[in-house]
N, C-alpha and C positions, 0 to 999 in steps of 0.2 A: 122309133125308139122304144126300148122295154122295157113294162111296165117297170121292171126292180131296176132298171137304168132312171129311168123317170123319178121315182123314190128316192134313188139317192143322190141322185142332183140333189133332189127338195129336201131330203136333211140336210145335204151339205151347205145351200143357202141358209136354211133355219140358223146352221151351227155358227156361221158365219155372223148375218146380224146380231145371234145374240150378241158374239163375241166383242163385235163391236159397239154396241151397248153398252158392255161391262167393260169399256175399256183396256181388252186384254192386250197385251203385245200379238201382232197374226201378220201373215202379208197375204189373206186373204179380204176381199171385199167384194159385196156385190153391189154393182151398181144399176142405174136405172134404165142402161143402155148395153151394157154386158159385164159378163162376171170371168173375172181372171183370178190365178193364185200365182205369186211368185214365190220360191223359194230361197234361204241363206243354200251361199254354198257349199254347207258341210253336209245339205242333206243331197242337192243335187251332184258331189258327188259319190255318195251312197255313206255319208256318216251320220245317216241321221237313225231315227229308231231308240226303243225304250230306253236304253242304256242313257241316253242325253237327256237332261233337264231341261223343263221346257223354261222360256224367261220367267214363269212366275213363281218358279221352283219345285213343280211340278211335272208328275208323269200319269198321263191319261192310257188307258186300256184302247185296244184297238176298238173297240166294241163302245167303247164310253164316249161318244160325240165328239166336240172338236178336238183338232190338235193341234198344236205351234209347229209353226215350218220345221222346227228341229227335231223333234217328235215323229212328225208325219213320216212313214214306210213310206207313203205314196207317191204325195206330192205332186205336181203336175199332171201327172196321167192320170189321177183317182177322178181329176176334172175332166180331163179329155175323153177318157170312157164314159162319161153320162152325155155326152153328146152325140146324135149321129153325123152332125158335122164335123168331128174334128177324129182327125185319123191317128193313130199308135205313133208316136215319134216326133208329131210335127209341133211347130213351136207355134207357141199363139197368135203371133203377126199373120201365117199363114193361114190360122184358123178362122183367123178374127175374118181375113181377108179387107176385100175395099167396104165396110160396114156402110157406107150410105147407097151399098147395089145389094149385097146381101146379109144384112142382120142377123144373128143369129135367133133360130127357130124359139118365139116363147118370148123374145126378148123385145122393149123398145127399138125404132130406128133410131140411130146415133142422130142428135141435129147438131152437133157442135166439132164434126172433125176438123173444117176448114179455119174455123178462128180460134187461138189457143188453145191445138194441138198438140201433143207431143210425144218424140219418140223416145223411149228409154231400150237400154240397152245390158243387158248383166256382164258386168266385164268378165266373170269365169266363164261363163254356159255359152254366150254370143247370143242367147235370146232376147228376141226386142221385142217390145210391147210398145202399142200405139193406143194414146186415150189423151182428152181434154183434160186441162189444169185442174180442173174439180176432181179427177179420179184421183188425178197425182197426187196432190193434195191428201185425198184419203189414204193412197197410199204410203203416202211418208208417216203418215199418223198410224196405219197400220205397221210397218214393218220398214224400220229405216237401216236395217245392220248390214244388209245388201247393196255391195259395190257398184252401182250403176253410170255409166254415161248415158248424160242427156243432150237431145239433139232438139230445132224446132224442127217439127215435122212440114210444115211449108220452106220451109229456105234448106232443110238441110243444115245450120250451120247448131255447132255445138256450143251447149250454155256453161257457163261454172256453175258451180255448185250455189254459188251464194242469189248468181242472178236466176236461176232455178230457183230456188227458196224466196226468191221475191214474186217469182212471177206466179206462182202457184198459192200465194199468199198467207205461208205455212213459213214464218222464221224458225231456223231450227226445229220444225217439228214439236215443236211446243203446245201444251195444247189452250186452246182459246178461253177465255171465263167471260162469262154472258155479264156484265156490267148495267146495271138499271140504274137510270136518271129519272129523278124525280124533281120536278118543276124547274128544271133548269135545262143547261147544255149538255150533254155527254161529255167527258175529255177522257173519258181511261176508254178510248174506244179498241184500243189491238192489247189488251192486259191478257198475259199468259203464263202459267206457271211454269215457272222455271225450275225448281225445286223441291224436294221434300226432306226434310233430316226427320228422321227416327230419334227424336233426341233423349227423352225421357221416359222414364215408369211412371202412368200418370199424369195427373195433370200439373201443367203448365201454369205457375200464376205471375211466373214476372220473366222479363229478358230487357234487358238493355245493351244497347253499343256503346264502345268506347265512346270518346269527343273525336276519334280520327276516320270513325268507321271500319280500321283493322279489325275488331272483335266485337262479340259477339255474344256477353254470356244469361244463361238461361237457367230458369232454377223453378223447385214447384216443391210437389207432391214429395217424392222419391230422394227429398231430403239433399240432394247432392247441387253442387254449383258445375256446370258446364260451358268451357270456354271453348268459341270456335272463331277458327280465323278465315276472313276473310280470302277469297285465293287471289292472290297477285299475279297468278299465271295467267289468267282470262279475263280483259279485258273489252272484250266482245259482246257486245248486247244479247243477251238471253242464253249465254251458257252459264253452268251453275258456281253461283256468289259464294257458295262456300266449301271448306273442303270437308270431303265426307265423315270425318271422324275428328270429335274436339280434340285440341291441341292442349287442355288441362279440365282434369277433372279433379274436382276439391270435396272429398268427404270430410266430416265434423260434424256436422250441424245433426240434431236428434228432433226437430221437427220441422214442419213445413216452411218452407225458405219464401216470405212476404214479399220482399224488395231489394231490389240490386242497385248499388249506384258508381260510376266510375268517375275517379280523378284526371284531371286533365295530364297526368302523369302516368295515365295507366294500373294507379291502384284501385282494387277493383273492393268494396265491402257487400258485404249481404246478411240480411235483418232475418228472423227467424220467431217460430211460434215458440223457440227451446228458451227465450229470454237473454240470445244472443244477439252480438254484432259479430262478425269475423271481420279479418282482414289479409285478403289474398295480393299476392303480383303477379304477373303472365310467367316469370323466369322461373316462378319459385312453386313448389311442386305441395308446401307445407302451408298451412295456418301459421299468421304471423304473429296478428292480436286478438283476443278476445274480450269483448268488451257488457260484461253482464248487467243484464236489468233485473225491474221487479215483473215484471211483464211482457206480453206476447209483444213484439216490435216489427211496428207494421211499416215504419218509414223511415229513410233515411237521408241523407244529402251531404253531397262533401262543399265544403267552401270553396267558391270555382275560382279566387285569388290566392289561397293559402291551404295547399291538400294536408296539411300536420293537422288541421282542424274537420270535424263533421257533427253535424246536429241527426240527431234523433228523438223519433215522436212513440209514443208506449201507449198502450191501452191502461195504462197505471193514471194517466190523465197530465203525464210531463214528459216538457221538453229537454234536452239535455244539449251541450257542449262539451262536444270532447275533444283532449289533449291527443292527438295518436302516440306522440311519441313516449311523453308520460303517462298514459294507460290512467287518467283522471277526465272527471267532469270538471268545465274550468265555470257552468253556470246552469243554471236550468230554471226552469217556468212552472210551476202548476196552474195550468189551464182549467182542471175541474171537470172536462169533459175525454171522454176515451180519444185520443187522439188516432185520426185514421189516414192522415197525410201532413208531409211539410216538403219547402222546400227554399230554396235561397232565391235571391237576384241573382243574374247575372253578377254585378259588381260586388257580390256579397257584402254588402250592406245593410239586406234585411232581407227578412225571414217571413214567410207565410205560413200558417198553420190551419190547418182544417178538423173537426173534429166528428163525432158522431151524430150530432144533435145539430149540425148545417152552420158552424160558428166558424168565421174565416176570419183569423187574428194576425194582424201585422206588428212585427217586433224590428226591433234595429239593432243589428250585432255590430257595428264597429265597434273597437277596442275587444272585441270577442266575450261581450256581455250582452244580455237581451235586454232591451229597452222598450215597453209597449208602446206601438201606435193608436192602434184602433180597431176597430171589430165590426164586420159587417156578417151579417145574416141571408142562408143561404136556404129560400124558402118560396113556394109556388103563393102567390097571391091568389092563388083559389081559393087555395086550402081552406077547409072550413074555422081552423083553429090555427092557421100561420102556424103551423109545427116546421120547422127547420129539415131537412132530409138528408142524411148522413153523407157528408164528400170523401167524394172515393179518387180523386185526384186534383194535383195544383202544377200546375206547367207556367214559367214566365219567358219570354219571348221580349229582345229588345229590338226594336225597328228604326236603325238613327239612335235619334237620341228619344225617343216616344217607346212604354216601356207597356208589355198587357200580359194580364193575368187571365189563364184560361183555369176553368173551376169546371170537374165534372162530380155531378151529383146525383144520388137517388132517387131522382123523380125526372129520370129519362132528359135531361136538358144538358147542355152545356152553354155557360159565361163567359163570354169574354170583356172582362172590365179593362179601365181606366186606373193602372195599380198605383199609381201619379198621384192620383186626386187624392184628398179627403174627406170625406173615406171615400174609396176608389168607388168609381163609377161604371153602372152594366151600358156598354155599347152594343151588344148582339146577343141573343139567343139563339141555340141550335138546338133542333131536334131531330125525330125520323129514327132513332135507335130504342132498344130496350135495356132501361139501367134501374131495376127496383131493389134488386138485394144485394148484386155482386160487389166487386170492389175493381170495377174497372174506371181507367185511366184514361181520354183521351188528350193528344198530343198535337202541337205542330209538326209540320216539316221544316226541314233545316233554314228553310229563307219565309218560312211564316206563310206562305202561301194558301197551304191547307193544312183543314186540321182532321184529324182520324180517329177513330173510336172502334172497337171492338161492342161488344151485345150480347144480353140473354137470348141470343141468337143463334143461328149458323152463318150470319152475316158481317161484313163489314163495312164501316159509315165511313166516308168523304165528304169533305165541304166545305166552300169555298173559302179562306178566312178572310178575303177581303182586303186585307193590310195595304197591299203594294199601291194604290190608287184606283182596283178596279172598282167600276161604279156599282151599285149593291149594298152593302149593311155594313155597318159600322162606320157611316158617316153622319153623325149628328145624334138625335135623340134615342133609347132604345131603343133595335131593330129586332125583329124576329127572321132568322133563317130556316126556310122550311127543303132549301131547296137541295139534296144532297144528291151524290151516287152511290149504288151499293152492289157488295157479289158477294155472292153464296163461297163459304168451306165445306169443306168435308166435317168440321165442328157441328158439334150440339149447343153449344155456345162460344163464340171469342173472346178469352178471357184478356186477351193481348192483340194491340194491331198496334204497329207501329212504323214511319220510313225510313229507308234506310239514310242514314245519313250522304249530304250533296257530295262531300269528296269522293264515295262510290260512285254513285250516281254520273259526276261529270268524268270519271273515270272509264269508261265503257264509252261516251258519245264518240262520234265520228269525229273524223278531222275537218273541223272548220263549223263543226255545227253546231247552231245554237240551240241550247235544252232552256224552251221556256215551256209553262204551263204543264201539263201531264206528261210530256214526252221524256220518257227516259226513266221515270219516277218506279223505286224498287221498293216495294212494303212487303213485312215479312209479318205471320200472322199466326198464332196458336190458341189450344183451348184443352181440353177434357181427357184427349189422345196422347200427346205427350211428342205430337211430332209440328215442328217447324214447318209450316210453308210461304214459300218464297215466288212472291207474284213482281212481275214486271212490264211496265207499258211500255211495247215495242216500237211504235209509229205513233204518227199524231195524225193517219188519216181515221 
């Protein structure tokens, strides 16, 4: 082999790992036992070259290192020329030849042709390639746009596509997110991202889904309200949950957009640094209400038995009820302290309010007047001075007829009391997140299962809530939950994590199959970037 043969192999490995590295679209790979490229078929048969964009929207110089199959002049031969074993023309099964007699020169010997083998085939070119599921595997991850039949290379017989995507243990080509368990069990063990939306300029501070799961909508920095729907056409585990481009986008609002809350009717409002409320529909393309404060309005909630009614909480230090259809307040509260969360029971019956100084106040709205309960105090018993730590979110969750309020606060913990008692009672502490200045919210999942959190992180928190009878915390006196699981975003911090609601979720299972515990479970996550992403647990092995 010559020396400048020699050299460019070895750049073209280099180009290659980087490539795979950085995640780029390629159907090259090199592996630990031999290295193949395959090409799409627009360049094998001669459409490839500058003119074509590569998938990342890009076009490299022949001289400028890697290239994407569709780019590439070369393409298979630029490979075949740096070997002296492989000749002008011939396709790489016959290069590769029987690998466990002659390996190629520089390379590993193959140890794993005999047990989950396989043979692919390119339906335009008729070239077959022979490698172990681990290649494949990478190969799908590299460059899935390539029409291929698969065969098993022991029996000869041909796989479908899906039982191939099982066996290689790449669902759709999605790619894997490394999941850490701390002090407990693993369960989001096959969690892979399914999607990404580019949704906004900016960061991201709130998104909520409907109560059916159909929508979607998201709002932040960049001022504007974006709805997205759900796609009803894939109901398939790990294709993508939404469709690419929102289905309503709502300008008005003149500062940053707080909180979003939906009707069980599908009215959707959203609170604002401009001392607004609006009021949107999916059908309607206009601003319907506007509903003005003294102050920035950080929170909101619609009455989940009567949507003509919603409360609102203001940094002014009051709470409000409003008429929607009379465009009046029909009651309100001065609390005294900046209010930075509220939000109803289930049976709208009463009202939670949380404030900046750690004050967590319970009211009673039947007849649609507030009536005070009681006031507990949201505060670390270290603290040198019991100073209260500002709540940055109130979730309540009915299980049966047993009813709990989740509190997340300032000083990195989350509550889950006894909203019952009086004054409610802490049955559990969580921690494992970072929460000192943001105004993040963590949430159940739809059956109370877990609860989620977001972080002055690039992480997001899991864990367990214990509700259903599983044995663990929240049975009896205080507990402390230490024991969570977490995965890294592409975030600087998770301003939002949330799941997606069970109607999706049981909407994708298989026929006949039961979704208990992590399987199936779709969380969608954002932060700083202004782009949506969308993770989902594929298996429960």
């Amino acid at each position: 082999m010559s020396a400048s043969a020699s050299a460019s192999r070895g750049e073209a490995s280099i180009a290659v790992k980087e490539a795979h590295t950085r995640h780029r679209t390629s159907s090259r790979y090199m592996s630990a036992d031999f290295a193949f490229e395959t090409r799409s078929s627009a360049s094998e048969h001669g459409h490839g070259g500058s003119d074509h964009p590569s998938p990342s929207g890009t076009n490299e110089s022949a001289g400028g290192g890697f290239h994407s199959p569709l780019t590439s002049p070369t393409g298979l031969e630029a490979l075949e020329r740096g070997s002296e074993q492989w000749n002008e023309g011939s396709d790489v099964e016959s290069a590769l030849g029987d690998q466990r007699k002659t390996p190629l020169k520089g390379c590993k010997k193959n140890r794993m042709d005999q047990a989950g083998t396989l043979r692919i085939r390119d339906v335009d070119t008729g070239k077959e390639f022979v490698m172990h599921k681990a290649e494949a595997s990478a190969l799908l991850t590299a460059h899935h746009a390539t029409r291929k039949i698969v065969k098993d290379a022991t029996t000869g017989t041909p796989l479908s596509v899906d039982r191939f995507v099982n066996e290689v243990g790449l669902p759709n080509g999605k790619p894997h997110v490394h999941v850490h368990a701390k002090g407990g069990q693993k369960e989001f063990k096959d969690l892979r991202v399914i999607q990404t939306l580019n949704a906004h300029e900016g960061a991201i501070w709130t998104l909520e889904f409907s109560k059916d799961g159909k929508f979607l909508a998201t709002a932040g920095q960049d001022r504007i309200v974006r709805v997205w729907k759900t796609s009803l056409d894939s109901k398939k585990r790990g294709d993508n949950l939404f469709d690419d481009a929102p289905v309503r986008l709502y300008k008005g609002h003149r500062g940053d957009i707080l909180d979003l809350c939906w009707s069980h009717t599908d009215w959707l409002l959203s609170s604002s640094m401009d001392k607004t409320v609006r009021l949107w529909y999916t059908t309607m393309e206009e601003c319907l209400r506007i509903f003005t404060h003294q102050d920035f309005v950080t929170s909101i909630s619609f009455n989940p038995v009567d949507d003509k009614y919603f409360m609102s909480g203001s940094l002014d230090g009051k709470i409000r009820l409003w008429n929607i259809p009379d465009l009046k307040v029909v009651d309100w509260v001065d609390i005294g302290e900046m209010v930075t969360s509220c939000t109803f029971t289930p049976d709208g019956t009463r009202a939670f309010v949380g404030t900046h100084k750690g004050s967590c106040h319970s009211y009673g709205t039947e007849g649609f007047k507030f009536e005070y309960s009681h006031q507990i105090q949201i505060k670390n018993a270290r603290s040198s001075k019991g100073v209260g730590r500002k709540i940055t979110g109130l979730d309540v969750k009915l299980f049966g007829e047993e009813e709990r309020l989740l509190v997340t606060s300032n000083d990195s913990r989350l509550r889950l009391f006894d909203s019952e008692a009086v004054p409610p009672r802490v049955l559990c502490k969580f921690k494992g997140h970072h929460n000192q200045n943001a105004q993040i919210q963590a949430t159940f999942s739809s059956d109370g299962e877990f609860l989620i959190s977001g972080s002055e992180q690039p992480d997001v928190f899991i864990w367990r809530a214990n509700m259903m009878g599983v044995q663990g915390c929240c049975a009896g006196p205080t507990q402390k939950q230490r024991a969570y699981e977490k995965f890294r975003t592409e975030e600087q911090h998770v301003t939002v994590a949330k799941f997606v609601p069970d109607e999706v979720r049981n909407s994708r299972a298989f026929p006949l199959e039961q979704l208990t515990g992590a399987l199936g479970r779709i969380i969608v996550s954002t932060g700083y970037t202004g782009k949506v992403h969308v993770f989902e647990n594929l298996s429960a092995k």
